[in-house]
N, C-alpha and C positions, 0 to 999 in steps of 0.2 A: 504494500500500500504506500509505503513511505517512495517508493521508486517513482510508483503512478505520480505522485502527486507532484516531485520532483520534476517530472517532467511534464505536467499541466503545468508549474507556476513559470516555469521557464519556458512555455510556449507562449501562455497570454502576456506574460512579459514583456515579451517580442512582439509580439503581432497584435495583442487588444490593443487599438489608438485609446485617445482620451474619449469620454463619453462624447462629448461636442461630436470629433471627427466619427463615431460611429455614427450617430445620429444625422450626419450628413449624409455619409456613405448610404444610410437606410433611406436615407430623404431617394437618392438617388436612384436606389435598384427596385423603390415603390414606383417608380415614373417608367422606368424601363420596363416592370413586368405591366403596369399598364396599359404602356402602349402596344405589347406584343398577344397579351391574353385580354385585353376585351375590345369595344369598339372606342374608347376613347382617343381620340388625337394628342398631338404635344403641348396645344392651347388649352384645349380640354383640361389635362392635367396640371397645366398650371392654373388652371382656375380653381379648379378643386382643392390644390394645396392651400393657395392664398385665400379662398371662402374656408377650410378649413384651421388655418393658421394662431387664429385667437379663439377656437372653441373650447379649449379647454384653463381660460384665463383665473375664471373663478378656483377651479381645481390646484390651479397653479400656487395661488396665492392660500388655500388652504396649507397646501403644502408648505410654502413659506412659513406659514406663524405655527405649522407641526414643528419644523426646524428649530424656528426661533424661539417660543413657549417651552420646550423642550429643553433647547441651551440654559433657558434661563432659568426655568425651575431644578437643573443639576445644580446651578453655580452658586445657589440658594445656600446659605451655611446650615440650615435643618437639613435639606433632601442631602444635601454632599455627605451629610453622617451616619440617615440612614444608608443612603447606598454602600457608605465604606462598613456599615455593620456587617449587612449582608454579605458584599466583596469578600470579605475575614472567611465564612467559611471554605473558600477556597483556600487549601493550602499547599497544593502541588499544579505544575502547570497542566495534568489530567485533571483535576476537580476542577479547575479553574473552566476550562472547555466542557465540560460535562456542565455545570453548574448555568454557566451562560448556555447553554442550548436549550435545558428545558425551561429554562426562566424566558427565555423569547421564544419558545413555542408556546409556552400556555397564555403566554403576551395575548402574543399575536392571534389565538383561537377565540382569547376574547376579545378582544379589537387589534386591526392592521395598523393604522399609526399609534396606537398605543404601546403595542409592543416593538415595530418598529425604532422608535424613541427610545424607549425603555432599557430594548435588547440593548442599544450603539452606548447608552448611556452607564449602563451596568456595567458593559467589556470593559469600557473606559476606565473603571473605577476597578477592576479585578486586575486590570494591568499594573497599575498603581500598589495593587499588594504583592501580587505577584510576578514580577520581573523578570523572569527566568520562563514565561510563556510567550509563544510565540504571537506577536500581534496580528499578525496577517489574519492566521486561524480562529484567534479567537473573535475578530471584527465579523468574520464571515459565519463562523457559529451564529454570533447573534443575530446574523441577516437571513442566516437559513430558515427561520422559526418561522418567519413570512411564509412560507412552503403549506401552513396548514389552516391560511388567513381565509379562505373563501372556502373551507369545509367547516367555518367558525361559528361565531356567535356575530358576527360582523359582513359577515360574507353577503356582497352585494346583490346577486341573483337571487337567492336562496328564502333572503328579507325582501326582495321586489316582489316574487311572484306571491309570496302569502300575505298579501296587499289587496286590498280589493281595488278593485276596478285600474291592478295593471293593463300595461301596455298589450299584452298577450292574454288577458283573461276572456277573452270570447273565442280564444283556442282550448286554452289547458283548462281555463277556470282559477282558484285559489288554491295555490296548492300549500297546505300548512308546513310548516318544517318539522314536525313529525315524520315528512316521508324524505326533506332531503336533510338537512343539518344531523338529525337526531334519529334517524334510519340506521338500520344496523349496518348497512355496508357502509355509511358514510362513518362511524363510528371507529369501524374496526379499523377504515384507512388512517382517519386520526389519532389509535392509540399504537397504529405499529407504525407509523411516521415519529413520533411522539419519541418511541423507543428505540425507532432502528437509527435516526439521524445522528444522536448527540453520542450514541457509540461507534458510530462512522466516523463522526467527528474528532473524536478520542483517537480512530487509530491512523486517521491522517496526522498524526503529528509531526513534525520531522525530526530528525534526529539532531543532535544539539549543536553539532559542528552547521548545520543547515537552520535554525530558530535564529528567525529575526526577531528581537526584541526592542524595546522603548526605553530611552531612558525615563522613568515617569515624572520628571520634572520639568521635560517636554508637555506632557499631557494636563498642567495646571495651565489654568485659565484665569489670571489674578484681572481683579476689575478695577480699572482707575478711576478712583473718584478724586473732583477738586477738591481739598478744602474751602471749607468758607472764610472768607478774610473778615465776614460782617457780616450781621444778622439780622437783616435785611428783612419785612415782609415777605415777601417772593421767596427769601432761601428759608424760612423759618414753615414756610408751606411744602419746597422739594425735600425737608426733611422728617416732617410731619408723619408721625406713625401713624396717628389717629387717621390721617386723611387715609391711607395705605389699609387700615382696617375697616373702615366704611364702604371703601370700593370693594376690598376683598368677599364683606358679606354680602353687601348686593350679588355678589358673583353666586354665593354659597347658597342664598337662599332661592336664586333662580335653579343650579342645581336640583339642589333638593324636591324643588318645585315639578322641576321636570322627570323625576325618576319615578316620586310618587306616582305622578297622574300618565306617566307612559310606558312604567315599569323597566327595564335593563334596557332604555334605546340609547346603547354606548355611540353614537355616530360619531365623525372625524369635527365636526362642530362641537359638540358636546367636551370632546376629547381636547380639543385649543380649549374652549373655556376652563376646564379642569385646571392645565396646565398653564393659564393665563392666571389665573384667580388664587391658585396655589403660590406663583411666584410671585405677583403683586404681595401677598399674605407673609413669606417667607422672607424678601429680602427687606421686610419694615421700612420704609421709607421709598418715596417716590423717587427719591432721587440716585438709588443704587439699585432701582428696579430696572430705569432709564441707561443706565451706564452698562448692566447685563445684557439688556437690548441690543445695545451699540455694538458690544462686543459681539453679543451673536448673529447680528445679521452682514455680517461679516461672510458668513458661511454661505448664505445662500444665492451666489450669483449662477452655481452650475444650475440649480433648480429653474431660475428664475429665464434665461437665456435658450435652454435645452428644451423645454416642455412645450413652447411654441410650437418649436420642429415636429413633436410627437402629435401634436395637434395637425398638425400638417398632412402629414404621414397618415393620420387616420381620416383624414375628409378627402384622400388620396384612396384607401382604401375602400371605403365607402361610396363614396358618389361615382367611381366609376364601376362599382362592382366586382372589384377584384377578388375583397373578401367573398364575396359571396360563390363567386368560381373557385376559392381555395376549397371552400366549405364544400360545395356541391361534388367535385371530385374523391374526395372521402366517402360523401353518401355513397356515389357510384360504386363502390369497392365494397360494400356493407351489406350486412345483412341482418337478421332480427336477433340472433347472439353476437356480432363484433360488433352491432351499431354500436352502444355508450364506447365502447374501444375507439375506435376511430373517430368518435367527435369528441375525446378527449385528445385524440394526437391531432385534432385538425384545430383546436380551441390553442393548442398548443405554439402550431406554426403559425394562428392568427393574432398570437397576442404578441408576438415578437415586433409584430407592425401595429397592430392595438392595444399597447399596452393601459388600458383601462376592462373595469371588469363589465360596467353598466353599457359603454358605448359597444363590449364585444359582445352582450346578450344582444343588443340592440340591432347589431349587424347578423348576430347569426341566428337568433332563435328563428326567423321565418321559414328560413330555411330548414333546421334542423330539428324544427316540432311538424313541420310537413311532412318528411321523411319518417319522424317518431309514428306519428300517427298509422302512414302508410306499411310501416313494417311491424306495428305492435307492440313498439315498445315503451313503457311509459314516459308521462312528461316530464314527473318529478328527477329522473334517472338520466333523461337528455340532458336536464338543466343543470345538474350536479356533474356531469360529464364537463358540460362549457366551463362550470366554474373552479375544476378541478385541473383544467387545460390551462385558466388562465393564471393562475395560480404557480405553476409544474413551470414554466418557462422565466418566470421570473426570476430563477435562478443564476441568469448569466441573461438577462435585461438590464441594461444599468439604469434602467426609467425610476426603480423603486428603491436600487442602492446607495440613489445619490443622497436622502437625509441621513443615512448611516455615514455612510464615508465621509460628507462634511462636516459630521461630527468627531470621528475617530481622525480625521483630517490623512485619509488615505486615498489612491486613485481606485479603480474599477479592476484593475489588473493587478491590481495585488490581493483583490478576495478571489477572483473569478476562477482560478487556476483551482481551487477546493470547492467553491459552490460548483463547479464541473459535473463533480462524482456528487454531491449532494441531487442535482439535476437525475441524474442518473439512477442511484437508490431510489428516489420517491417513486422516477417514471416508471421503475418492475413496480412499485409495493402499489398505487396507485392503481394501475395497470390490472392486477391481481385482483384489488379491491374492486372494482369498473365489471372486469371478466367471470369470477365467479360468484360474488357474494350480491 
């Protein structure tokens, strides 16, 4: 294993560009298969790009204050002590990797930017005790956890369709999560996922002549604040704790407000206020909340630059119907025991170019509950197939890596060489879970 992996990090090494240039590169071979496999023109497709270019803005900027909310609630002096509690039970650079894996997959099962955040935030702090673990590995540990985000408690498809009056409910109808989240075969993939990754993880480790490590004094993030030279209305207000707990409980009792009367709806909103409201609360004072800020939004230029492209790239897929002939070609090959098979490998090769969960139901469900129907296989089982697809690829997508690594302050090619085989494991165990159960 140790060989494999060897020569995974030394190939993406080499040849993964920076995310930017892949997402160029993808900008590119989406316009090329366009033009070759539908009726689209070159005009055509550049229309489609640039009508699809800012569809995913809102998204983007969640994403951002994931980032940012995230930085800031670590830097916090409360959260920095739990996590280094926690951190502590690691005491070998195998615990250390074990430890981060199932702490970002049970993240991640209950919310994807919750554990997302969480996982890049924990490694950080495990590096910090433990020194003599490899950081590459352990960044990627944490990002693997994502692997079990849309067979979760968060998973986008799953909470769409048991929604009344979805987009698809005058096909499938309401389908509860009963039959997909909390179904037995979605069950069994989430607890031997659960259990086979972070022992995968374990035995990619390398050997210690090959462990890159961190000095962790690299990894502190000290926040500058001015002093005050005078005390000033205005500065007696940015220091103002009182003001910092006022806002905070407005935040707390919206919370509360909202779990009571809608029960666990953990969403990626819900998830920034958490972590907005926690960190306003924790750093006391307006004016060291603002200064965490600064510091953190530092991080999110890849996000902010890159995600346009992915917007691009999917209104490229979409409006000329590309996706739609990747999907279709799977159906063709399928029959009423490999259909879920094959529209999990087709959900698979469509999320590389869509890498969203809502906009790849959106593209492939018409197709692939048309085919469900016509060969007898249920809807609930389609739909967990797409969302198990989109899911399985994300492991060497850098669309989803980039708030991890602008956190751990690493490139895309220095996880991707280990999420490789992580890719790989879930696609048998998956695969297994899809085909027999």
């Amino acid at each position: 294993m140790k060989v494999l992996t060897r020569w995974s990090n030394t190939l993406m090494e080499r040849y993964l560009p920076d995310p930017y240039i892949f997402v160029a590169i993808l900008t590119l071979v989406v316009f090329l298969l366009g033009l070759g496999l539908t009726d689209s023109g070159p005009l055509d497709m550049v229309r489609h790009w640039g009508d699809g270019f800012w569809g995913l803005l809102a998204f983007t900027m969640q994403m951002v204050i994931v980032l940012v909310a995230g930085h800031v609630l670590a830097n916090s002096p409360i959260f920095k002590k739990l996590l280094s509690t926690v951190a502590g039970f690691a005491k070998s650079p195998g615990s250390a990797i074990l430890l981060v894996s199932v702490v970002s997959l049970i993240a991640c099962w209950i919310n994807w930017g919750f554990g997302l955040v969480i996982g890049a935030l924990f490694a950080k702090e495990i590096a910090r005790k433990v020194t003599t673990v490899d950081y590459r590995l352990l960044i990627a540990s944490a990002y693997s956890g994502m692997i079990v985000w849309h067979g979760g408690l968060g998973g986008s498809i799953p909470l769409s369709i048991a929604t009344a009056d979805h987009p698809f409910a005058g096909i499938m109808g309401v389908v509860p999560t009963s039959e997909t989240i909390f179904s037995s075969y979605n069950i069994i993939i989430v607890v031997a996922l659960i259990i086979s990754v972070p022992i995968l993880n374990r035995f990619m480790m390398p050997k210690p002549e090959d462990t890159v490590t961190v000095n962790p004094k690299l990894l502190e993030e000290p926040i500058e604040i001015e002093e005050d030279t005078d005390r000033t209305p205005a500065s007696k207000l940015e220091n103002s704790v009182t003001l910092s707990m006022l806002i905070g409980a407005l935040g707390l009792v919206y919370l509360i407000q909202h779990f009571v009367l809608k029960g666990f709806d953990l969403n990626l909103n819900i998830v920034n206020l958490i972590f907005f409201t926690l960190g306003i609360i924790f750093h006391g004072t307006p004016k060291r909340f603002l200064a965490a800020v600064t510091n953190a939004v530092k991080t999110a230029g890849g996000i902010i630059i890159q995600f346009p492209f992915y917007a691009g790239i999917m209104g490229m897929m979409v409006a000329s119907g590309l996706a739609g002939v990747m999907s279709e070609w799977f159906v063709s090959i399928s029959n009423e025991h490999t259909f879920p098979l094959f529209t999990f490998y087709a959900a698979g090769l469509v999320n590389f170019f869509v890498p969203s969960g809502g906009g790849q139901w959106a593209v492939q469900a018409p197709i692939m509950l048309e085919a469900a129907q016509t060969l007898g296989v249920s809807y609930s089982k389609t739909a967990m197939a797409i969302a198990w697809g989109d899911a399985w690829t994300n492991m060497i997508q850098p669309f989803w890596a980039l708030p991890a690594l602008a956190i751990a302050g690493l490139r895309a090619k220095d996880i991707m060489g280990y999420c490789l085989f992580v890719l790989i494991l879930s696609g048998i165990v998956i695969s297994i879970g899809l085909f027999f159960f």
